[in-house]
LOPASE-492494 format. One record per residue (C-alpha): residue number from 0; residue in one letter; x, y, z. Coordinates in steps of 0.05 Angstrom, whole numbers, plus 32768, in hexadecimal, padded with zeros to 4 digits. Example, Ala and Ser with C-alpha at 12.3 -4.5 7.8 and 13.67 -1.06 7.14 Angstrom:
<pts>
   pos   code     px     py     pz
     0      a   80F6   7FA6   809C
     1      s   8111   7FEB   808F
</pts>
This chain:
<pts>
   pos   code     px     py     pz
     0      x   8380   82FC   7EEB
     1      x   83A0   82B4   7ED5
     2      x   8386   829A   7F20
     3      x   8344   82BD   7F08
     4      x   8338   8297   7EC2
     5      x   8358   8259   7EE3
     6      x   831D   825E   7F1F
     7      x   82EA   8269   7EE3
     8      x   82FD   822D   7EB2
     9      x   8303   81FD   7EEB
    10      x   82BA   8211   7F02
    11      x   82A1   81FF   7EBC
    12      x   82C5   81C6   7EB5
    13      x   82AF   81B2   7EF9
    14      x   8267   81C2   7EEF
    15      x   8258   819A   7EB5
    16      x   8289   8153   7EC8
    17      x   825B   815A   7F12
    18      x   821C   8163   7EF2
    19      x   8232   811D   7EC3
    20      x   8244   80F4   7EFB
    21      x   81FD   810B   7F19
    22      x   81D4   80F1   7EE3
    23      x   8202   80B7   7EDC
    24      x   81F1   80A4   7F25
    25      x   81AD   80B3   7F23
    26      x   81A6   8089   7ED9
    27      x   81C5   804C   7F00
    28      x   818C   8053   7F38
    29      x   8151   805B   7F03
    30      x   8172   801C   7EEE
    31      x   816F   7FF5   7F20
    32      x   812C   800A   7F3C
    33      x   810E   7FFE   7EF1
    34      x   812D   7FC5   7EE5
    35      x   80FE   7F92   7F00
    36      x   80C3   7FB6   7EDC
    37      x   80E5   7FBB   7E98
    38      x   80FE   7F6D   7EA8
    39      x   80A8   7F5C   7EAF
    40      x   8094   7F79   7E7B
    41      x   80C7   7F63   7E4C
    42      x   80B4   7F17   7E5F
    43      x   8071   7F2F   7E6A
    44      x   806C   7F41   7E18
    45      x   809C   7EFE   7DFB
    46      x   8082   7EBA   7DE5
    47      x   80A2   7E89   7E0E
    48      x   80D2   7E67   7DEC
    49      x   80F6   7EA6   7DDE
    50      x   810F   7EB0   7E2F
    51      x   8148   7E83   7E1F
    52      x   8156   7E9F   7DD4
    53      x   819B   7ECB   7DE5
    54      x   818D   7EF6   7DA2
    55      x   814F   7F0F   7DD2
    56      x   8163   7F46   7E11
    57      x   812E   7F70   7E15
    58      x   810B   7F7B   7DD2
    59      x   80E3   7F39   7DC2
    60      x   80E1   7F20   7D7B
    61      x   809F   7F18   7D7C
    62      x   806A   7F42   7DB0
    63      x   8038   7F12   7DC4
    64      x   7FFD   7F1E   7DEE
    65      x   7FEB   7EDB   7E01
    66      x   800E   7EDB   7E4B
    67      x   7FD6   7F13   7E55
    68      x   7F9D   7EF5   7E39
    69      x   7FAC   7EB2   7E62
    70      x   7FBB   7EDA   7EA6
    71      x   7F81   7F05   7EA2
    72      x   7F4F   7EC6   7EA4
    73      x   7F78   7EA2   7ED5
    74      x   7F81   7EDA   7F07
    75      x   7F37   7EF5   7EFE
    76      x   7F50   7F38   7EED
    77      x   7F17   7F5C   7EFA
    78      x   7F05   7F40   7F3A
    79      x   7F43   7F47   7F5A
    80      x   7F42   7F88   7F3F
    81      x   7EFB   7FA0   7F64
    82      x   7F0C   7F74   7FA2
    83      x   7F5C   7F98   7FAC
    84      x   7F38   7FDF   7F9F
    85      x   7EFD   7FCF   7FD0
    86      x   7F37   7FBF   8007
    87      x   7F6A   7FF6   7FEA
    88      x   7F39   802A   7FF0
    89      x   7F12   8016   802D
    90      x   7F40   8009   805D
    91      x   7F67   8047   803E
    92      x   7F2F   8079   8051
    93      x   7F26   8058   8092
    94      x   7F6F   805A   80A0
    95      x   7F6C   80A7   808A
    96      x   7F31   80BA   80BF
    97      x   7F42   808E   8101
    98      x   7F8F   808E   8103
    99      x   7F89   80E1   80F9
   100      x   7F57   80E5   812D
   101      x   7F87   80B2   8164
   102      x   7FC2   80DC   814B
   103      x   7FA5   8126   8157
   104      x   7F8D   8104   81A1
   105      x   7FD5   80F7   81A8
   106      x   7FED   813B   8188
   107      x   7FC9   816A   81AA
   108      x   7FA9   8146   81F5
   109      x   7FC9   8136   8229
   110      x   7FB0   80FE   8254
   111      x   7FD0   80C8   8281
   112      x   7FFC   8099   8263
   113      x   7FF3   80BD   821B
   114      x   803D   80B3   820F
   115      x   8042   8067   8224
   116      x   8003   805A   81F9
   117      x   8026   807F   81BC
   118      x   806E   8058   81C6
   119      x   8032   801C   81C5
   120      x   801D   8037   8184
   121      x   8067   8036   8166
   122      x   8073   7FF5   8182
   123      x   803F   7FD6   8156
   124      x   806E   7FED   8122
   125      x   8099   7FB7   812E
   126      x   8071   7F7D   8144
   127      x   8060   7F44   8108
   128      x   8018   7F36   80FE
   129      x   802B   7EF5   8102
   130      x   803E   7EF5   8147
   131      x   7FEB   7F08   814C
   132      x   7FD0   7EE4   811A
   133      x   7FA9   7EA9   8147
   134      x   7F86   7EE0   816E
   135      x   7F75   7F14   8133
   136      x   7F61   7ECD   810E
   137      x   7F2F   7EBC   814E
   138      x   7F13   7F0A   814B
   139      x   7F01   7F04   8103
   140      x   7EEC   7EB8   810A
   141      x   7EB5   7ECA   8144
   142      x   7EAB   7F0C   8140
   143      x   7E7A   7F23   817D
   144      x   7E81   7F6E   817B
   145      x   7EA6   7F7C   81B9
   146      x   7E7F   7F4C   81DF
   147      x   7E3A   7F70   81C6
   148      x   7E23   7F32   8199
   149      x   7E2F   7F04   81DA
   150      x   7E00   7F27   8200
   151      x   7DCC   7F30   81CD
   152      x   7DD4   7EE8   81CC
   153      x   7DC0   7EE2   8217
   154      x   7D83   7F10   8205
   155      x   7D66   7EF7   81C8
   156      x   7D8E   7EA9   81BC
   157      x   7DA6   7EC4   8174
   158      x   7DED   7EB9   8160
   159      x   7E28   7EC8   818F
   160      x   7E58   7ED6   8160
   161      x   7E65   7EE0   8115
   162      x   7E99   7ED0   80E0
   163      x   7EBD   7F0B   80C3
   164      x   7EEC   7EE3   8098
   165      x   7EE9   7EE6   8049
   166      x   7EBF   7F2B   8059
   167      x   7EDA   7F6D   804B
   168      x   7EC3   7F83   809B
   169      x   7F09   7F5F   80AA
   170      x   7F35   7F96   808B
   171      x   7F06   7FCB   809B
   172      x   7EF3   7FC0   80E5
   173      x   7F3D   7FC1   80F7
   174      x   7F48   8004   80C9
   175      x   7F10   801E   80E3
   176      x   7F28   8021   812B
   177      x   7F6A   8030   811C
   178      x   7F8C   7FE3   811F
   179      x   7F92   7FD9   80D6
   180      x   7FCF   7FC6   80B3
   181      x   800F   7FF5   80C2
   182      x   7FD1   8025   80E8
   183      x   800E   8035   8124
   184      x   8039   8059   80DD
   185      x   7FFD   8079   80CC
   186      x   7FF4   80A0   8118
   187      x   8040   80AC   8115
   188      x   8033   80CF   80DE
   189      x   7FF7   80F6   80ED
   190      x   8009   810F   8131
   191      x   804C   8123   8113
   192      x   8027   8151   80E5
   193      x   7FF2   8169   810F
   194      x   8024   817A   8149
   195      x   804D   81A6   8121
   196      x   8009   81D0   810E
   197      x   7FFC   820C   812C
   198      x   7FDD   8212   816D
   199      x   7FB7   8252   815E
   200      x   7F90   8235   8124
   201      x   7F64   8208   815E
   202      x   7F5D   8245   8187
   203      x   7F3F   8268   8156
   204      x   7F0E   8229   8147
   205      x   7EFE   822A   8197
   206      x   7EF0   827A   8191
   207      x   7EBA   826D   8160
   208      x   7E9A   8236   818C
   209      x   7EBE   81F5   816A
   210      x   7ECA   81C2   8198
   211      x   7EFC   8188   8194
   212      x   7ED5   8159   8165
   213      x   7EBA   8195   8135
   214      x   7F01   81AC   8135
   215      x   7F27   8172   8122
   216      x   7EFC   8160   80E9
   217      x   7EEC   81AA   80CF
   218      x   7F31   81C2   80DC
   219      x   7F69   819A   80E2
   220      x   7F58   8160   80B7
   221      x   7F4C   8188   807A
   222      x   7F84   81AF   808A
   223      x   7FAA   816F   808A
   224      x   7FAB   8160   8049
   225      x   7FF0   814E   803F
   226      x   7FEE   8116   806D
   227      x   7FA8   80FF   805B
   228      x   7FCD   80E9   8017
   229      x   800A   80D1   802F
   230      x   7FE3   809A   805C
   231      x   7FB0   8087   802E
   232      x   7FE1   807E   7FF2
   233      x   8010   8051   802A
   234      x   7FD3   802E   8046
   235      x   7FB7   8028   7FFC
   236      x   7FF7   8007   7FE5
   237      x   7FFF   7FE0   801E
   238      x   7FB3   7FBF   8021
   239      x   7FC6   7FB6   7FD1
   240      x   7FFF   7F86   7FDF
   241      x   7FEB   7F63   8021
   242      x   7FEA   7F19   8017
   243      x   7FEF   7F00   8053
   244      x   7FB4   7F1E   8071
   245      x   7F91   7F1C   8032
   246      x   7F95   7ED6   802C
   247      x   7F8A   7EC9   8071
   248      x   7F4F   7EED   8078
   249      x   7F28   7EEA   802C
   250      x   7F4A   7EA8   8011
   251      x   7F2F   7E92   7FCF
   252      x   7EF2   7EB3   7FDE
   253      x   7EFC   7EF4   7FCF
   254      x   7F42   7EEF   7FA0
   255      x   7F67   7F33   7F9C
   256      x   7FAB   7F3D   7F75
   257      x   7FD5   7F28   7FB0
   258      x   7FAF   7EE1   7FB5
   259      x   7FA3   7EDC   7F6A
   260      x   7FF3   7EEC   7F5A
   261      x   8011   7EB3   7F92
   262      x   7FD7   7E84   7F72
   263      x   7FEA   7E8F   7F29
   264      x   8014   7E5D   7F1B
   265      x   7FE8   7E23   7F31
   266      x   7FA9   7E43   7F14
   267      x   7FCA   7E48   7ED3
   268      x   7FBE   7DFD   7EC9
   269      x   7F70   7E12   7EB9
   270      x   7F80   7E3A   7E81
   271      x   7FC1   7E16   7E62
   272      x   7FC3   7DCC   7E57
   273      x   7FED   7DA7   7E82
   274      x   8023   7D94   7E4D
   275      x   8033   7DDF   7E3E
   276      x   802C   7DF2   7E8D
   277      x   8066   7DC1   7E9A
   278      x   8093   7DF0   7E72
   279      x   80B6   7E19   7EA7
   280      x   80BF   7E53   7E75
   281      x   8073   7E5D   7E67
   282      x   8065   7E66   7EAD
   283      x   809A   7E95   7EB5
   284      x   807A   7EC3   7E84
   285      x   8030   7EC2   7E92
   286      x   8049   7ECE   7EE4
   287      x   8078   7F14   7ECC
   288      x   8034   7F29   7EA7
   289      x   8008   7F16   7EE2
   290      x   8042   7F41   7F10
   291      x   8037   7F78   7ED9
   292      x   7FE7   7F7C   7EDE
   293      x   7FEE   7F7C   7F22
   294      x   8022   7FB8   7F29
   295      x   7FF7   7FD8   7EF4
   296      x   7FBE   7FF9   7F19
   297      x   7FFE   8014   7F4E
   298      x   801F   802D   7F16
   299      x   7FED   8056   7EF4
   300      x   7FD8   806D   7F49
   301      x   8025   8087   7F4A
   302      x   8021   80A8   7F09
   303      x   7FE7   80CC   7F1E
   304      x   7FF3   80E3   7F64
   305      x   8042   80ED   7F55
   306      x   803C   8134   7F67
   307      x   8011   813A   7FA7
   308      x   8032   80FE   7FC6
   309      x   8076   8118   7FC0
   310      x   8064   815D   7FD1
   311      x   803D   8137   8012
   312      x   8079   810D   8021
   313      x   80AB   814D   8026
   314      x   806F   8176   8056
   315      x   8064   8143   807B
   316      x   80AC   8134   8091
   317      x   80BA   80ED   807E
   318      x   80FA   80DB   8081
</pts>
C-alpha cells in the first residue's frame, strides 16, 4: 500500500514539474522567434533620440508615428504593395497548376529516363540562380519565343526578339512552365502527395470515360487540396521576399517591398533633410518600420491561413 501512495504522489508531482519545464522551453522558443518582431516594432513606434535613452527597453516614452508616415512615402507603399501581390499571386497560381501537372507525370507514368529527369528536378534544388543568371538574363533580355519570333522575323521582317525585363511575363513565363523560383520543391512535393493516393480513384475516372488530362484536373487536383496550399503559400512567400531576381529583372521600374526595403535608406534623403538623415539613429528607426510594413501583409497571410497550412503541412508529409 505505502509502494502504492508512493507510485501515486510521485506521478503528481511528476506531472505538473514536466508539464513546467515544457512551457518553460517552449516560452524560451516563442522568445526567440518573436524577438526580432517585438525588437521592429518597438523601434518602429520611438522617436529617435530615445534608442540610446537606457530608461527606454521596450515601452517608448513617447509613441510616435512619424517613422511610418516618412517610410510609407519613401517606399511607395502602395505600389510595392500591388506590384509584390501581382508577382505573389501570379507566379503562385502558376506554380500551383504546372509543377502539379510535371509531378503527377512523374507520379503516376512511366517513361524512359523518368527517374534521371526527376533526380534532375531535385538537383535544381541545390543549384544557385546565380550560377544561371547571364543566361536566364539573355532569355528575358531577347525573348524570341522558343525561336518562334525569329522565324516570324524571316517571314514578315518584324522584330526578332523582345525584352521581358521590368515586365511581369519574367516571373510568370518561368512559373508557368514549371522553372520558376524553388519550382523542383514544388514537384517534390506534389508527386509525393499524389503517389501516395489511391490507385483505384483513376480507375474509376477511366471507367466513366476520363482520360489522363480530364482526370488530373477533375480528379486529382481538386482532390489535392492540401498540397495546392502548401505550394502556393511557399511559392507566395518566396516570390514576396525575392530580391535578387526581383531586382534583377523589374529594377526601379516596377519597385516591390524587396527592392523598395534594400533602397530605403538612400531614398530616405527625399523625404528627410540631409542634416537629420546623417543621424545614424533616425535611419535606424524609419528602416525597423519599413521591415515592419513589409512583414505586415505576411503576417496578417499567416494569421489567416494558420489552420489549413498546418493541417496541409502534417498531410502532406513535410518533414
Amino acid at each position: 500500500m505505502n509502494a502504492r501512495l508512493q507510485g501515486i504522489w510521485n506521478k503528481r508531482l511528476r506531472t505538473p514539474i514536466v508539464s513546467a519545464i515544457r512551457y518553460a522551453v517552449l516560452a524560451v522558443l516563442a522568445y526567440q522567434l518573436l524577438y526580432p518582431l517585438l525588437y521592429m516594432l518597438s523601434m518602429a513606434l520611438r522617436r529617435p533620440e530615445e534608442v540610446t535613452d537606457p530608461s527606454v527597453i521596450w515601452i517608448p516614452k513617447t509613441f510616435s508615428l512619424q517613422n511610418f508616415t516618412d517610410t510609407l512615402r519613401v517606399m511607395d507603399f502602395w505600389d510595392a504593395f500591388a506590384n509584390s501581390m501581382y508577382v505573389g499571386v501570379g507566379c503562385g497560381l502558376l506554380d500551383v497548376v504546372s509543377c502539379a501537372f510535371v509531378a503527377y507525370g512523374f507520379a503516376r507514368f512511366r517513361f524512359p529516363f523518368s527517374n534521371v529527369l526527376f533526380a534532375l528536378v531535385i538537383l535544381t534544388l541545390v543549384v544557385p540562380v546565380q550560377t544561371i543568371i547571364l543566361p536566364l538574363y539573355a532569355d528575358m533580355k531577347y525573348f524570341d519565343a522558343f525561336g518562334l519570333m525569329k522565324l516570324w522575323s524571316a517571314v514578315t521582317g518584324g522584330p526578332g526578339s523582345i525584352s521581358l525585363i521590368g515586365k511581369y511575363a519574367s516571373f510568370y513565363l518561368p512559373s508557368l512552365f514549371a522553372m520558376g523560383l524553388r519550382s523542383g520543391l514544388y514537384i517534390f512535393i506534389f508527386r509525393q502527395f499524389f503517389a501516395g493516393m489511391p490507385k483505384e480513384l483513376e480507375d474509376a475516372a477511366y471507367v466513366d470515360g476520363y482520360g489522363p488530362f480530364k482526370t488530373f484536373f477533375r480528379i486529382m487536383l481538386p482532390n489535392a487540396k492540401n498540397a495546392v496550399i502548401t505550394v502556393f503559400l511557399f511559392s507566395f512567400v518566396w516570390h514576396w521576399n525575392e530580391y535578387y531576381l526581383s531586382n534583377l529583372w523589374l529594377g526601379n521600374l516596377k519597385k516591390n517591398f524587396a527592392i523598395a526595403l534594400s533602397s530605403l535608406r538612400v531614398d530616405l534623403q527625399s523625404v528627410v533633410n540631409v542634416q537629420t538623415i546623417s543621424d545614424p539613429l533616425v535611419v535606424l528607426t524609419r528602416i525597423q518600420a519599413g521591415a515592419l510594413l513589409s512583414i505586415l501583409p505576411l503576417l496578417v497571410l499567416y494569421l489567416v491561413t494558420q489552420r489549413y497550412f498546418t493541417d496541409s503541412v502534417e498531410h502532406v508529409g513535410i518533414k
